[in-house]
mmCIF file as gemmi writes it, N, C-alpha and C atoms, coordinates in Angstrom:
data_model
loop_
_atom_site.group_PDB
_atom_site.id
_atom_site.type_symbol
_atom_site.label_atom_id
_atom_site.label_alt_id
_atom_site.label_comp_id
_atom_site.label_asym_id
_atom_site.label_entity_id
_atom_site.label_seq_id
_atom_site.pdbx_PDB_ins_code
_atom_site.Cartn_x
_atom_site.Cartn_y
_atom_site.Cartn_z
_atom_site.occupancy
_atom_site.B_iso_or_equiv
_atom_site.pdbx_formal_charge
_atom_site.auth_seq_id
_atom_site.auth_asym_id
_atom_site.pdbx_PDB_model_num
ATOM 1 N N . UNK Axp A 1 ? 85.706 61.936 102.799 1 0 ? 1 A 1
ATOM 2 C CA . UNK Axp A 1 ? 85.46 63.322 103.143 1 0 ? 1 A 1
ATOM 3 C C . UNK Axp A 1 ? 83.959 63.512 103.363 1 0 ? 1 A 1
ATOM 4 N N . UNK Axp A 2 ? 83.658 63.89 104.401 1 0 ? 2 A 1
ATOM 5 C CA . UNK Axp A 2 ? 82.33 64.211 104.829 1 0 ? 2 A 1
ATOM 6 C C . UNK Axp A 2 ? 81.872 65.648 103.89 1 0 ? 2 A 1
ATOM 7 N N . UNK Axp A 3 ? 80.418 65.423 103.364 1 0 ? 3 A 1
ATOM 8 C CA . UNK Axp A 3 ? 79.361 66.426 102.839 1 0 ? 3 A 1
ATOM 9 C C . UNK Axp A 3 ? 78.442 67.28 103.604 1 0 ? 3 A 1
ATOM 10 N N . UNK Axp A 4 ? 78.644 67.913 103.339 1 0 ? 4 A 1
ATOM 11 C CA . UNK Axp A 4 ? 77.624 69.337 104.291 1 0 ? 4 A 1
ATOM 12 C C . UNK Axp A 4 ? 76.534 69.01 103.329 1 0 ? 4 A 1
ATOM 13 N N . UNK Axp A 5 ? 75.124 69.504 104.273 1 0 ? 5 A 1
ATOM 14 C CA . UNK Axp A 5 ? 73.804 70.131 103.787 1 0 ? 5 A 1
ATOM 15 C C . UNK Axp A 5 ? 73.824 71.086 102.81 1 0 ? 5 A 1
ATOM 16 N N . UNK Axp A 6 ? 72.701 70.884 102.137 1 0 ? 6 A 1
ATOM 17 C CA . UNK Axp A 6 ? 72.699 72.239 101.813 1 0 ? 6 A 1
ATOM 18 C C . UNK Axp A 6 ? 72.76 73.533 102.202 1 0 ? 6 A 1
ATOM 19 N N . UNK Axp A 7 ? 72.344 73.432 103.056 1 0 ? 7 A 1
ATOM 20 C CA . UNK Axp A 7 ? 71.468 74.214 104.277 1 0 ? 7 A 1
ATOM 21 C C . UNK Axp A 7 ? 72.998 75.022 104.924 1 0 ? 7 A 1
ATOM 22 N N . UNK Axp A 8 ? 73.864 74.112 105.281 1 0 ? 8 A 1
ATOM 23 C CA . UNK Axp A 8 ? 75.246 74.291 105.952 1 0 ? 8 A 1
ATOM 24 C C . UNK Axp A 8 ? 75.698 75.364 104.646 1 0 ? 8 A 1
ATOM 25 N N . UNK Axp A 9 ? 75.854 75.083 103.762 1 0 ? 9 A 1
ATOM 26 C CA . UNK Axp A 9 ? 76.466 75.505 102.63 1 0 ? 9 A 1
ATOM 27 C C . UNK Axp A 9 ? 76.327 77.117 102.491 1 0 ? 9 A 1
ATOM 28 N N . UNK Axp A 10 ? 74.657 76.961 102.461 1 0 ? 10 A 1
ATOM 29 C CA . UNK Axp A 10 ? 73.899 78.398 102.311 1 0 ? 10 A 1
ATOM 30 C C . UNK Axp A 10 ? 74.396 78.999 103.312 1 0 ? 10 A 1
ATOM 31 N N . UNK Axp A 11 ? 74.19 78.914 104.891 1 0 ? 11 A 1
ATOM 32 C CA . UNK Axp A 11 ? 74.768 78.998 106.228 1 0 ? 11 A 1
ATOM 33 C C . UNK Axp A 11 ? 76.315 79.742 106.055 1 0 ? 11 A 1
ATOM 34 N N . UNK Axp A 12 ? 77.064 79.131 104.915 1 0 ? 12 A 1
ATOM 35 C CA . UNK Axp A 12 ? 78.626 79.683 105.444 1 0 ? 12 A 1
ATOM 36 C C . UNK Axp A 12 ? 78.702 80.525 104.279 1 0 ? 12 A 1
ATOM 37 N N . UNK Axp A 13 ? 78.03 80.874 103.01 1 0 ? 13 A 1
ATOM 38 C CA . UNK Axp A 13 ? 78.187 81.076 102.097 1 0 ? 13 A 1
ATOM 39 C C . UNK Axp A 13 ? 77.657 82.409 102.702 1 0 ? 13 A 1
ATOM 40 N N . UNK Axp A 14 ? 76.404 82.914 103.542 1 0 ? 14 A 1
ATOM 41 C CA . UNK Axp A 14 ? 75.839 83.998 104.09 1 0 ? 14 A 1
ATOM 42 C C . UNK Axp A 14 ? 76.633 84.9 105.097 1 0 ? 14 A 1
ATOM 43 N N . UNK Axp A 15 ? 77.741 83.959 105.978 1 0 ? 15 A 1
ATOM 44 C CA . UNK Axp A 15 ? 78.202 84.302 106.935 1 0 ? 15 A 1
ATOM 45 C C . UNK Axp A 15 ? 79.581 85.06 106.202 1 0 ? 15 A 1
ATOM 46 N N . UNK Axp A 16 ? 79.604 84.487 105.275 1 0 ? 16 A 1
ATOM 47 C CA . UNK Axp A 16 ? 80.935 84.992 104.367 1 0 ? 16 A 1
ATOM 48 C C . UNK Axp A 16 ? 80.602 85.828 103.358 1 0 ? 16 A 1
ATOM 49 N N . UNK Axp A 17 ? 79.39 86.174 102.94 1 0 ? 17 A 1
ATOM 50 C CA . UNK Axp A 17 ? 79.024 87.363 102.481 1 0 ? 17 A 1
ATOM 51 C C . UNK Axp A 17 ? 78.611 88.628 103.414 1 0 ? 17 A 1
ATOM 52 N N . UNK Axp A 18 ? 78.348 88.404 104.102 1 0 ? 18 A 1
ATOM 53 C CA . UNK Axp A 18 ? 78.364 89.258 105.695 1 0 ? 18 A 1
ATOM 54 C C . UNK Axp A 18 ? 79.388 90.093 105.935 1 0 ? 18 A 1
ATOM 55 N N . UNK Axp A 19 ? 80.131 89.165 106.298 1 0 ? 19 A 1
ATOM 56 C CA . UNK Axp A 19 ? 81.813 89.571 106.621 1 0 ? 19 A 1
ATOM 57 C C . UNK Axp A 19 ? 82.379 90.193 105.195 1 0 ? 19 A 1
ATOM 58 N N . UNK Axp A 20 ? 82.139 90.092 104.235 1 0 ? 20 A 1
ATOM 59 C CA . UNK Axp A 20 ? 83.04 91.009 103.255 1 0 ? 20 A 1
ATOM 60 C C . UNK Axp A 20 ? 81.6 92.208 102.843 1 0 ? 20 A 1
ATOM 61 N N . UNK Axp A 21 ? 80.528 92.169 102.873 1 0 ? 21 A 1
ATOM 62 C CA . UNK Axp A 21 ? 79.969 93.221 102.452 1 0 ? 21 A 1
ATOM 63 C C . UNK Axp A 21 ? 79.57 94.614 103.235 1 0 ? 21 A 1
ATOM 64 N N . UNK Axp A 22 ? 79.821 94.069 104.681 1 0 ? 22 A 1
ATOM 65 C CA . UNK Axp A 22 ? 79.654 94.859 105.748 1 0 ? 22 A 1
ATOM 66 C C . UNK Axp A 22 ? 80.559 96.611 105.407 1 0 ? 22 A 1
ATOM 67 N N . UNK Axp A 23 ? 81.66 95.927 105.475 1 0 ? 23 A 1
ATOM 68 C CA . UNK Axp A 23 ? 82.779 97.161 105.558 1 0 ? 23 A 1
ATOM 69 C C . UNK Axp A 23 ? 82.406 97.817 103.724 1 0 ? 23 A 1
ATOM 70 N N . UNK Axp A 24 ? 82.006 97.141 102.866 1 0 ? 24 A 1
ATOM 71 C CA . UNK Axp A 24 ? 81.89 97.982 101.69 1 0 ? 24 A 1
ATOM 72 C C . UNK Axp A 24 ? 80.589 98.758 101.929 1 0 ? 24 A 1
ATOM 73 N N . UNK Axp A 25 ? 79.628 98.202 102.483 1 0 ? 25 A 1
ATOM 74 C CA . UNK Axp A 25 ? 77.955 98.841 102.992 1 0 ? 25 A 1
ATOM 75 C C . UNK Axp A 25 ? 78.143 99.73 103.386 1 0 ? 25 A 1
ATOM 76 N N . UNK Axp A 26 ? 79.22 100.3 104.659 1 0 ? 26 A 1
ATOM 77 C CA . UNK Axp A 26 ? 79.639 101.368 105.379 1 0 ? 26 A 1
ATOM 78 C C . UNK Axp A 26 ? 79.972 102.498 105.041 1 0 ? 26 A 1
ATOM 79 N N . UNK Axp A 27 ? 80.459 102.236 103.583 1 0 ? 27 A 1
ATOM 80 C CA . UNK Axp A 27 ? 81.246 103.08 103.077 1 0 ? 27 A 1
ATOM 81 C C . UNK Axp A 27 ? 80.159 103.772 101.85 1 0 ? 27 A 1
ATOM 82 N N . UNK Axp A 28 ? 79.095 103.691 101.885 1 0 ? 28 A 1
ATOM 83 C CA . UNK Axp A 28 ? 78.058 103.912 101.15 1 0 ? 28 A 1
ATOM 84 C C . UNK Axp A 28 ? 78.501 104.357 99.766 1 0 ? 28 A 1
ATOM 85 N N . UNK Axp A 29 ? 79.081 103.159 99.334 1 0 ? 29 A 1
ATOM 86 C CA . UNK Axp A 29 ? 79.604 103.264 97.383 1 0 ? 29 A 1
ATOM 87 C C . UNK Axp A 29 ? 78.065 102.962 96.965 1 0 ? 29 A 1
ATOM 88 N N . UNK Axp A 30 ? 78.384 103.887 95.552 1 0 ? 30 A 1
ATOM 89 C CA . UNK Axp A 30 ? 77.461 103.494 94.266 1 0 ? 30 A 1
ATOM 90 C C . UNK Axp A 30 ? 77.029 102.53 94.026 1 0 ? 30 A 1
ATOM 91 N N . UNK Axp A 31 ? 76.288 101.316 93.409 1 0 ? 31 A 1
ATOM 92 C CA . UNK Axp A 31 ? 76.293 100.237 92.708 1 0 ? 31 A 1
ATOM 93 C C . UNK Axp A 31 ? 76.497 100.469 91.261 1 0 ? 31 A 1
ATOM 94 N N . UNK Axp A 32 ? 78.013 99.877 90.901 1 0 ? 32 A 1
ATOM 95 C CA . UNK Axp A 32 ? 78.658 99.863 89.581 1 0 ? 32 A 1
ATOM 96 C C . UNK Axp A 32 ? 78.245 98.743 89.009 1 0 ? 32 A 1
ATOM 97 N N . UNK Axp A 33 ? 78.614 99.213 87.649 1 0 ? 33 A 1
ATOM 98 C CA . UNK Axp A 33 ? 79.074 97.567 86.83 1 0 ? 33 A 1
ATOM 99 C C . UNK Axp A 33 ? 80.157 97.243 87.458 1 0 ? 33 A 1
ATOM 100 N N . UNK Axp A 34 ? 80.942 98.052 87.512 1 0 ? 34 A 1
ATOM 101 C CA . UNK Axp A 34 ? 82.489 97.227 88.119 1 0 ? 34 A 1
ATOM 102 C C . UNK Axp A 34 ? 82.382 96.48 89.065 1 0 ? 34 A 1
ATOM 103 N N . UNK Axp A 35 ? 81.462 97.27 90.293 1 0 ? 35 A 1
ATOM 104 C CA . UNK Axp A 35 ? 81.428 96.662 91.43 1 0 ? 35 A 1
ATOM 105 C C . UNK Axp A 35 ? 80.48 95.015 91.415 1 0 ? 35 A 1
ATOM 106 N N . UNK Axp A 36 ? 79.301 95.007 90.702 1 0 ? 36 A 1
ATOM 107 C CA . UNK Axp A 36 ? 78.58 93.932 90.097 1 0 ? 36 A 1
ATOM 108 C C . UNK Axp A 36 ? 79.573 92.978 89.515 1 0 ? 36 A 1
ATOM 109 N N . UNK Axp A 37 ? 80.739 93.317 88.621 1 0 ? 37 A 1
ATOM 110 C CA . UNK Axp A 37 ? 81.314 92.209 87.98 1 0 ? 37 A 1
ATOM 111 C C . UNK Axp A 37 ? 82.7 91.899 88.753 1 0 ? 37 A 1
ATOM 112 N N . UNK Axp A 38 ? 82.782 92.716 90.034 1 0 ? 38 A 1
ATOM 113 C CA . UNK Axp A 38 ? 83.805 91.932 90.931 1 0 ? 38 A 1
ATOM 114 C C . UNK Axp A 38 ? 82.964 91.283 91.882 1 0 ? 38 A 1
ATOM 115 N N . UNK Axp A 39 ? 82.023 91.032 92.153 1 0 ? 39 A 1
ATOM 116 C CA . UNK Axp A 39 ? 81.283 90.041 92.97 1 0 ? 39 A 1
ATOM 117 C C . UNK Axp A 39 ? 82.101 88.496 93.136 1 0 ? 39 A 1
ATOM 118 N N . UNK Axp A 40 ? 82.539 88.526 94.063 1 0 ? 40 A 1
ATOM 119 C CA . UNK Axp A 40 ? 83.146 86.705 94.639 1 0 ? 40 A 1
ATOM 120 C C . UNK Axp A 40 ? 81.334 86.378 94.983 1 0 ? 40 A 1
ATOM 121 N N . UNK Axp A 41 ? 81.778 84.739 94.631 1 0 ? 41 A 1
ATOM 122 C CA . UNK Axp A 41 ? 81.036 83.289 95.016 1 0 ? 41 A 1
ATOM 123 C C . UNK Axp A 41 ? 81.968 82.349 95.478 1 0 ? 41 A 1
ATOM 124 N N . UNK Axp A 42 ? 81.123 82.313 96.8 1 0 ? 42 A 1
ATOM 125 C CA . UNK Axp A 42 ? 81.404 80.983 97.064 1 0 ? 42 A 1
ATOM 126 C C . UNK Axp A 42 ? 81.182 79.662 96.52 1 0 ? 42 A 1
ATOM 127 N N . UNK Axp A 43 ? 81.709 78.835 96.829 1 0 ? 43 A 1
ATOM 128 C CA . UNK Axp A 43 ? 81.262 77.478 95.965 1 0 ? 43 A 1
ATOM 129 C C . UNK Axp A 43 ? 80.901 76.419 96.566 1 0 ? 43 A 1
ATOM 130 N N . UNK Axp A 44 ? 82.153 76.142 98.158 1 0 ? 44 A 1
ATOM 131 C CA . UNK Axp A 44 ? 81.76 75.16 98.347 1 0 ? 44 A 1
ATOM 132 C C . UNK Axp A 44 ? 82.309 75.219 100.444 1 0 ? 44 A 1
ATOM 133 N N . UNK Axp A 45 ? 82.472 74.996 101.019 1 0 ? 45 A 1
ATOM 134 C CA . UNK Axp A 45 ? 82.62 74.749 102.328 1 0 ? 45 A 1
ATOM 135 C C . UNK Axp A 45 ? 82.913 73.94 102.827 1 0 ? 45 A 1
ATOM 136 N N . UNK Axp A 46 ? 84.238 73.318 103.894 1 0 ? 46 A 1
ATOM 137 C CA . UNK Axp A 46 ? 84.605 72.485 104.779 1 0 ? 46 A 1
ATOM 138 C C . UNK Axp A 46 ? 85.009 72.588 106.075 1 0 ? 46 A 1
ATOM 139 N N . UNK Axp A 47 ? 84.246 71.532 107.1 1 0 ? 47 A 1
ATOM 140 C CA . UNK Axp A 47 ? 84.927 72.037 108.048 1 0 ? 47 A 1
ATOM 141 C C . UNK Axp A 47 ? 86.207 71.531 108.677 1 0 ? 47 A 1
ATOM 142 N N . UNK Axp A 48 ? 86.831 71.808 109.277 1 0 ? 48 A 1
ATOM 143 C CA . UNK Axp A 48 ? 88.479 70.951 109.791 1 0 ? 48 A 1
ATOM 144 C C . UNK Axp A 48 ? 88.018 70.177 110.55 1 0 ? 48 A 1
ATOM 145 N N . UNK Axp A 49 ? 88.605 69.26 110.727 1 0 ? 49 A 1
ATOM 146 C CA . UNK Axp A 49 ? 88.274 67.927 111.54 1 0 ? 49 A 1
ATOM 147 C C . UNK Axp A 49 ? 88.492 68.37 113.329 1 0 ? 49 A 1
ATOM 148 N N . UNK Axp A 50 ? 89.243 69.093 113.336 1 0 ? 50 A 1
ATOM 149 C CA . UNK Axp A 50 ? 88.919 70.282 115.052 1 0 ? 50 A 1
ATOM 150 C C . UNK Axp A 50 ? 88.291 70.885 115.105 1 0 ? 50 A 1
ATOM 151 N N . UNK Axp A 51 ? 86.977 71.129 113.954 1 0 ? 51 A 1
ATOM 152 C CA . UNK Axp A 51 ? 86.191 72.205 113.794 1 0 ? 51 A 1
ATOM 153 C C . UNK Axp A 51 ? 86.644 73.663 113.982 1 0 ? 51 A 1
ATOM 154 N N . UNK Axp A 52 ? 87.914 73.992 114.116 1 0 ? 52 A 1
ATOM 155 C CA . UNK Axp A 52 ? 88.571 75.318 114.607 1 0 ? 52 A 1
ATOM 156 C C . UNK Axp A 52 ? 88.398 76.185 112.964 1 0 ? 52 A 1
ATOM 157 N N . UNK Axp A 53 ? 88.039 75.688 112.162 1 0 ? 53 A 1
ATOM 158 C CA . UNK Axp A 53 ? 88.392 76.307 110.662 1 0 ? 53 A 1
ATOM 159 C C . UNK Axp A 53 ? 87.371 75.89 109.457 1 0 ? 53 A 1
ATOM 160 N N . UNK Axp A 54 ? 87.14 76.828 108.886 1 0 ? 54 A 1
ATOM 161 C CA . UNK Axp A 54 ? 86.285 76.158 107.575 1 0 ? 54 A 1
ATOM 162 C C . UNK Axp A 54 ? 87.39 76.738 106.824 1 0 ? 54 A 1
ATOM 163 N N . UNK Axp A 55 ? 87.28 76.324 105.362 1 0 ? 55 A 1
ATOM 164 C CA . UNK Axp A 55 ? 87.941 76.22 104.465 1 0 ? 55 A 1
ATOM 165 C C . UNK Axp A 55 ? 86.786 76.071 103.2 1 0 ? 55 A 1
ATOM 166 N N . UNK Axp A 56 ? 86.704 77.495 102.398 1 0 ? 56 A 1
ATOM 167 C CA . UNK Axp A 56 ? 85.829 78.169 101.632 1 0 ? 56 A 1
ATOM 168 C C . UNK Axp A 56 ? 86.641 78.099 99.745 1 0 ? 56 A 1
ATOM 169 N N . UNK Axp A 57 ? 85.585 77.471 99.632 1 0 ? 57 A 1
ATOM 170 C CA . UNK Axp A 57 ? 86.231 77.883 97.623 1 0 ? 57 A 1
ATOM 171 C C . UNK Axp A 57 ? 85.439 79.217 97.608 1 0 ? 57 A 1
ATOM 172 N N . UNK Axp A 58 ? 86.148 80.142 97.152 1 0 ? 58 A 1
ATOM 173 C CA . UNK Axp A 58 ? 85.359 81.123 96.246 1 0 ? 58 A 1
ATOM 174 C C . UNK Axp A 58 ? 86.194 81.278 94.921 1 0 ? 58 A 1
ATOM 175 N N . UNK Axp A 59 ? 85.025 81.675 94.215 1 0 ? 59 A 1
ATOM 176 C CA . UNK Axp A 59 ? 85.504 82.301 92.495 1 0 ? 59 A 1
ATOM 177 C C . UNK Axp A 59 ? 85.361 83.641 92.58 1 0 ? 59 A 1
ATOM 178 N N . UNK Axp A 60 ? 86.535 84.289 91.844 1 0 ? 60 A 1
ATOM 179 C CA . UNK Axp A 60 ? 86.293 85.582 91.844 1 0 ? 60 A 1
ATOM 180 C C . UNK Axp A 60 ? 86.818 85.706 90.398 1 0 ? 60 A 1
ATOM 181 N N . UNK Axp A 61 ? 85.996 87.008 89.704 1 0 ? 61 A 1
ATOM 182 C CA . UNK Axp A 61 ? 86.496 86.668 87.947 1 0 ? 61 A 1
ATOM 183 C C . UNK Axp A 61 ? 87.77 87.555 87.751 1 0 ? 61 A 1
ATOM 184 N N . UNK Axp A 62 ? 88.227 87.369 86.95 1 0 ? 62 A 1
ATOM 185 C CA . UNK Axp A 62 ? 89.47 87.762 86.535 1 0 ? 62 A 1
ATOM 186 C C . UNK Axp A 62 ? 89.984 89.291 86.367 1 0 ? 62 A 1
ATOM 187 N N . UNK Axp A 63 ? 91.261 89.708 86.886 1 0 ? 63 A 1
ATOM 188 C CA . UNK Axp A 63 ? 91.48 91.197 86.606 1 0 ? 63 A 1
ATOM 189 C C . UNK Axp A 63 ? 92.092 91.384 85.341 1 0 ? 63 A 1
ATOM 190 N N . UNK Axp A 64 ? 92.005 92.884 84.665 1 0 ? 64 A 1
ATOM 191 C CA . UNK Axp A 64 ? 92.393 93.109 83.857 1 0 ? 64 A 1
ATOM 192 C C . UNK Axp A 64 ? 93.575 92.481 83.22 1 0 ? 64 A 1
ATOM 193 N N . UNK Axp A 65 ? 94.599 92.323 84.285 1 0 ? 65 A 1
ATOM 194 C CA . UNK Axp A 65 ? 95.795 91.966 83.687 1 0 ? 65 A 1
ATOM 195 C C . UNK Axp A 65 ? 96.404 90.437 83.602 1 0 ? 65 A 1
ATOM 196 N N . UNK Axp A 66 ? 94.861 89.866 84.128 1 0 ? 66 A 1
ATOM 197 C CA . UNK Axp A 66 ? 95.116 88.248 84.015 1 0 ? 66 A 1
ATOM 198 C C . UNK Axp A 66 ? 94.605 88.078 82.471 1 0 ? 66 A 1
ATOM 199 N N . UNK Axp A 67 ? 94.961 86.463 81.885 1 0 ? 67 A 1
ATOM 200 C CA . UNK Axp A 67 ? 94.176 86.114 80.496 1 0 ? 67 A 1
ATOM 201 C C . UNK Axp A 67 ? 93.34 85.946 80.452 1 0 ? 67 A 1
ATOM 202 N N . UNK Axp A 68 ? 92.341 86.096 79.468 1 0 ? 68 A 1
ATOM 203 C CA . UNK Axp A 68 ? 90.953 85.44 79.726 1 0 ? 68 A 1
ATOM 204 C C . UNK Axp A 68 ? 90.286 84.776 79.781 1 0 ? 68 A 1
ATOM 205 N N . UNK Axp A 69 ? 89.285 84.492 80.521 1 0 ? 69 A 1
ATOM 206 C CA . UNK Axp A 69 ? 89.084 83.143 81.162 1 0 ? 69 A 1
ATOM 207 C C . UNK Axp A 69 ? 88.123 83.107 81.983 1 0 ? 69 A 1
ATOM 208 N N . UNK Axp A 70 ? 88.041 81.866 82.517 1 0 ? 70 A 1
ATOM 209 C CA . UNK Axp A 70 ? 86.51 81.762 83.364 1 0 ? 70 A 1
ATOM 210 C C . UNK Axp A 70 ? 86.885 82.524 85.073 1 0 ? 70 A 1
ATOM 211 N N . UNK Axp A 71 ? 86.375 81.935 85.914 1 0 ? 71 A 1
ATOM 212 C CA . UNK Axp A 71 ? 86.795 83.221 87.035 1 0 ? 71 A 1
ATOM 213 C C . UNK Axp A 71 ? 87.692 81.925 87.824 1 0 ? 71 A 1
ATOM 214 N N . UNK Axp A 72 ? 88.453 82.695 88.417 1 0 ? 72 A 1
ATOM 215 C CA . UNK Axp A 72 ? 89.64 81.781 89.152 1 0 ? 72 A 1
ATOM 216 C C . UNK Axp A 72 ? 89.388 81.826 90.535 1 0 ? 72 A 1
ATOM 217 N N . UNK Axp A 73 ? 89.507 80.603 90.863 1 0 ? 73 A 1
ATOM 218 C CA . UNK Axp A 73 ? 89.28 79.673 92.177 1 0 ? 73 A 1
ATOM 219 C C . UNK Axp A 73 ? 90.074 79.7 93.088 1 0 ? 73 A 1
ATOM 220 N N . UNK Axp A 74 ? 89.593 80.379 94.497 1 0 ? 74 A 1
ATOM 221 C CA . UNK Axp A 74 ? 90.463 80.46 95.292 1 0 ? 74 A 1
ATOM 222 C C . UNK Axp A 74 ? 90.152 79.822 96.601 1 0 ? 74 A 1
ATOM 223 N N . UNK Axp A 75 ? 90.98 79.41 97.981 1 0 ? 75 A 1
ATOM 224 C CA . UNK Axp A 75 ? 90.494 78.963 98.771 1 0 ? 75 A 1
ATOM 225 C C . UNK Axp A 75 ? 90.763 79.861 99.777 1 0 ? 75 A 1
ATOM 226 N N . UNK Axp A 76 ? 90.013 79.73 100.9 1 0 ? 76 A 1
ATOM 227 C CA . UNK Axp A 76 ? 90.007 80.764 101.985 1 0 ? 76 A 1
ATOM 228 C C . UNK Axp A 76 ? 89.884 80.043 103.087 1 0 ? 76 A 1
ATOM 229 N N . UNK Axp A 77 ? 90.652 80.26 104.409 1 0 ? 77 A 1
ATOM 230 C CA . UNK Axp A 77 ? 90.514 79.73 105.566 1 0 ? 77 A 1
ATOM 231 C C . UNK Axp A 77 ? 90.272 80.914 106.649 1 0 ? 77 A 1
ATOM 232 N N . UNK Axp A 78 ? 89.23 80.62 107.315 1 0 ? 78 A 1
ATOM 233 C CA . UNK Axp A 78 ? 88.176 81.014 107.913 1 0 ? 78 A 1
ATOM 234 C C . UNK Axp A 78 ? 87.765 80.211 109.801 1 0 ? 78 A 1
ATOM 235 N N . UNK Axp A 79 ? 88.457 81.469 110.46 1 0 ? 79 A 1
ATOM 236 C CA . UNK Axp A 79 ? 88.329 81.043 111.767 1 0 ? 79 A 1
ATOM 237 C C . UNK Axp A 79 ? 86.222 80.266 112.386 1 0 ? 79 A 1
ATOM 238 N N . UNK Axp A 80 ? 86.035 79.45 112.336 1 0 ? 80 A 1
ATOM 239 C CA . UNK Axp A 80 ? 84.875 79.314 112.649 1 0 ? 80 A 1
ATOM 240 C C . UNK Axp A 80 ? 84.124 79.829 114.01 1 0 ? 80 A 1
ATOM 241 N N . UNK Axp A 81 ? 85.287 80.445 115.072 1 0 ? 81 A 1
ATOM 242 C CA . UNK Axp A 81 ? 85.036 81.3 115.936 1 0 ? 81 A 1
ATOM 243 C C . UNK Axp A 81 ? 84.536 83.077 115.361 1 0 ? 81 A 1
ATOM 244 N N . UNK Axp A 82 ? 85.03 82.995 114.305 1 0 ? 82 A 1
ATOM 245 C CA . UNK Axp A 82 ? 84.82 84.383 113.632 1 0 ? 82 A 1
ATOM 246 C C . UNK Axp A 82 ? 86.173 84.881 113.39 1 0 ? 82 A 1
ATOM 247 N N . UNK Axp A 83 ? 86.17 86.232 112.926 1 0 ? 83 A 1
ATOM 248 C CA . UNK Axp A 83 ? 87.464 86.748 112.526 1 0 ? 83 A 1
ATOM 249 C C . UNK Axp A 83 ? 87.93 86.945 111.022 1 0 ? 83 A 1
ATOM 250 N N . UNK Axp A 84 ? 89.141 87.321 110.694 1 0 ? 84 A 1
ATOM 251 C CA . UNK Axp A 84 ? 89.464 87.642 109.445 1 0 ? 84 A 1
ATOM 252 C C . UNK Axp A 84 ? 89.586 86.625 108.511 1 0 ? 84 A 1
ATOM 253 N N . UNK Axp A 85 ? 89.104 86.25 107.339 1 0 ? 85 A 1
ATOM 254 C CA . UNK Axp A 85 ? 89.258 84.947 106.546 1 0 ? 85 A 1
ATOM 255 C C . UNK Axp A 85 ? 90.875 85.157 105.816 1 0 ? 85 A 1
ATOM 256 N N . UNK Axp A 86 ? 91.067 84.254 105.917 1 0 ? 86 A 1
ATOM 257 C CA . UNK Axp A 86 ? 92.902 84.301 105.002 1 0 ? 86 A 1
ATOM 258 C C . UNK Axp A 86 ? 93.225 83.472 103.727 1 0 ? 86 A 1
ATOM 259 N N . UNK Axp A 87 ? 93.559 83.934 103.082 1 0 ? 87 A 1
ATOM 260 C CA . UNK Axp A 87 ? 94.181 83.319 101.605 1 0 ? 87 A 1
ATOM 261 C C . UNK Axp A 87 ? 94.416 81.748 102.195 1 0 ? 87 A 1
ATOM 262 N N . UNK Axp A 88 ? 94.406 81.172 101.485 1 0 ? 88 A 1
ATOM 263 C CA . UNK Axp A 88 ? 95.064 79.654 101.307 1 0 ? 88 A 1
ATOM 264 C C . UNK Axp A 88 ? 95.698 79.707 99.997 1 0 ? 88 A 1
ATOM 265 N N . UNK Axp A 89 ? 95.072 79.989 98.97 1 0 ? 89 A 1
ATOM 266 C CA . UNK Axp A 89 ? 95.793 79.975 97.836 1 0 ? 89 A 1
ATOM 267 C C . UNK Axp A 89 ? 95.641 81.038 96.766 1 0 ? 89 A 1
């Protein structure tokens, strides 16, 4: 499995904070604690071997009604043309 840069990393990690903070920016909310402690991270980035797709870990921490625990890991697939990112898992 091929390794991205750092550089790449930072690159998709920005482009994907972009795309989800835009539409909350718009909407000119407060800055909460709540909103601070639902903050997703990314983690890590791949691209598909057609380059048509990256494929994004993010952590996002846990909701109320999950157990407690460290923040749970999710993956996201992500048109590299742009567009809506989608669950994987």
């Amino acid at each position: 499995m091929r390794r991205h840069t750092p550089r790449f990393v930072v690159l998709m990690t920005w482009v994907l904070v972009q795309g989800w903070a835009m539409p909350a920016m718009a909407q000119e909310k407060v800055l909460t604690s709540e909103l601070i402690l639902g903050i997703r991270q990314a983690a890590d980035a791949q691209i598909s071997p057609d380059g048509s797709r990256v494929m994004v870990q993010v952590s996002r921490p846990r909701t109320v009604d999950e157990k407690v625990g460290s923040a749970v890991p999710e993956l996201w697939l992500v048109p590299s043309t742009g567009g809506e990112p989608v669950r994987f898992t």
